[in-house]
C-alpha positions in Angstrom: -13.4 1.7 13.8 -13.8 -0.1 10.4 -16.5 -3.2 10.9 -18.2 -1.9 13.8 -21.5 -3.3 12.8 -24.6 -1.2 14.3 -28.0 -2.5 14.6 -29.2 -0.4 11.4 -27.1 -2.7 9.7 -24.3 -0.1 9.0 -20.9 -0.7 8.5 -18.3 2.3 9.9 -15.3 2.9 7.9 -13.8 6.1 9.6 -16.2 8.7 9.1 -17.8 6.7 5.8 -20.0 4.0 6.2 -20.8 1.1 4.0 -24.3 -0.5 4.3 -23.8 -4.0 5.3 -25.1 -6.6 2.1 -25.7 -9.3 1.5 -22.9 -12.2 0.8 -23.7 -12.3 -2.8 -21.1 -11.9 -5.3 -23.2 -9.0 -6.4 -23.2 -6.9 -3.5 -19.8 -7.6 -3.1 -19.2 -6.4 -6.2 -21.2 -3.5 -6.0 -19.6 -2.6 -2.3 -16.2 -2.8 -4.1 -17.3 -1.0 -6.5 -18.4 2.1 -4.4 -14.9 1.2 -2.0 -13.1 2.0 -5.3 -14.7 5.1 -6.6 -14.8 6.8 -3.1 -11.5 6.1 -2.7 -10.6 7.6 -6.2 -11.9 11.1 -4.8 -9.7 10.4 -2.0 -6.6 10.2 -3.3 -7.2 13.1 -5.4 -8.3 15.3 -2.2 -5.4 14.0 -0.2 -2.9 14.9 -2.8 -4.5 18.4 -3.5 -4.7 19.1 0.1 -1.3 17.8 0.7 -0.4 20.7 -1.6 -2.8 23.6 -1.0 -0.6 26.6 -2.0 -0.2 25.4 -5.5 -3.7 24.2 -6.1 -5.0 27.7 -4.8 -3.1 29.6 -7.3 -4.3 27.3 -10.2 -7.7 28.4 -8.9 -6.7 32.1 -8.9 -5.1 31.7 -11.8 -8.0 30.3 -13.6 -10.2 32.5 -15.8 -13.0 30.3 -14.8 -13.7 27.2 -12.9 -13.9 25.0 -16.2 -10.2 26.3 -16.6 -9.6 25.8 -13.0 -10.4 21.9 -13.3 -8.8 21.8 -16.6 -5.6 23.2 -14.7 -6.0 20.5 -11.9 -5.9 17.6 -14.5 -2.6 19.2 -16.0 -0.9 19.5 -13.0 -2.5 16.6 -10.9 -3.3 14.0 -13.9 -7.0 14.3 -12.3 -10.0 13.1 -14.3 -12.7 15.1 -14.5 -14.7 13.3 -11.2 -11.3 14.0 -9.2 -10.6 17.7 -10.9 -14.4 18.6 -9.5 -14.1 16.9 -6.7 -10.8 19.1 -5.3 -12.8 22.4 -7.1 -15.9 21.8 -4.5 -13.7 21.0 -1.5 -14.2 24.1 1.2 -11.2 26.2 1.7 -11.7 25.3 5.5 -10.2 21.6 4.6 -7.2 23.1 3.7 -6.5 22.7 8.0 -4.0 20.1 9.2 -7.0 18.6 11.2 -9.0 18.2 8.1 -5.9 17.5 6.1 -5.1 14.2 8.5 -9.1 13.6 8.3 -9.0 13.4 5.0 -5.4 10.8 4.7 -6.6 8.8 7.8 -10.2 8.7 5.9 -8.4 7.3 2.4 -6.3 4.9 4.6 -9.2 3.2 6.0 -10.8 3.0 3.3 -7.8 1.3 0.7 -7.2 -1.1 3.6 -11.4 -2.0 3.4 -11.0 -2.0 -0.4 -7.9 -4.4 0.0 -9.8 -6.7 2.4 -12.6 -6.7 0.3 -11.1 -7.6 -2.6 -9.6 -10.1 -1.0 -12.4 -11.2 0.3 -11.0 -11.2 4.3 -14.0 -9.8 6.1 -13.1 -7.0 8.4 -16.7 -7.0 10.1 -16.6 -8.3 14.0 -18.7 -11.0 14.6 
């Protein structure tokens, strides 16, 4: 459960964790930070997964994985961090488990990102 603080001093968000900082605007920031640019490789897994058929025949399509990613952008609007992201995923996350992993995952962690930002604490006291 998101904010289940352990005595390591690591916050679980879903399978992610977050390690619990100080309450310094800086580690804030920086937690945010991370919140944000794990959750951009989210939403780019979620969608690709969400649509596995079509990203597998960009990838067979693809002379070669540069191509591939370049593909991925074109179709997806993916940046580059997104576009490798999706190329690494293991065909085995292409599942309907791993599929609603992977969206439950995202959703956790935008709702952290949203409470962080604004600045509700979703940690149990």
């Amino acid at each position: 459960m998101i904010g289940d603080v352990q005595s390591d001093g690591v916050v679980w968000c879903g399978r992610l964790f977050v390690m619990q900082q100080g309450n310094d605007e800086a580690s804030l920031a920086d937690e945010i930070r991370n919140a944000e640019e794990r959750l951009h490789i989210f939403n780019a897994l979620g969608e690709a997964l969400s649509d596995p058929h079509e990203v597998l025949q960009l990838l067979m399509d693809a002379d070669d994985p540069d191509l591939a990613g370049e593909a991925l952008r074109e179709k997806y609007g993916f940046d580059l961090v997104q576009a490798q992201a999706v190329l690494d995923s293991q065909f085995r996350r292409v599942t309907k488990r791993d599929l609603r992993r992977v969206l439950h995952g995202r959703d956790e962690l935008a709702e952290h990102l949203r409470r962080l930002a604004s600045g509700t604490s979703d940690t149990k006291d």
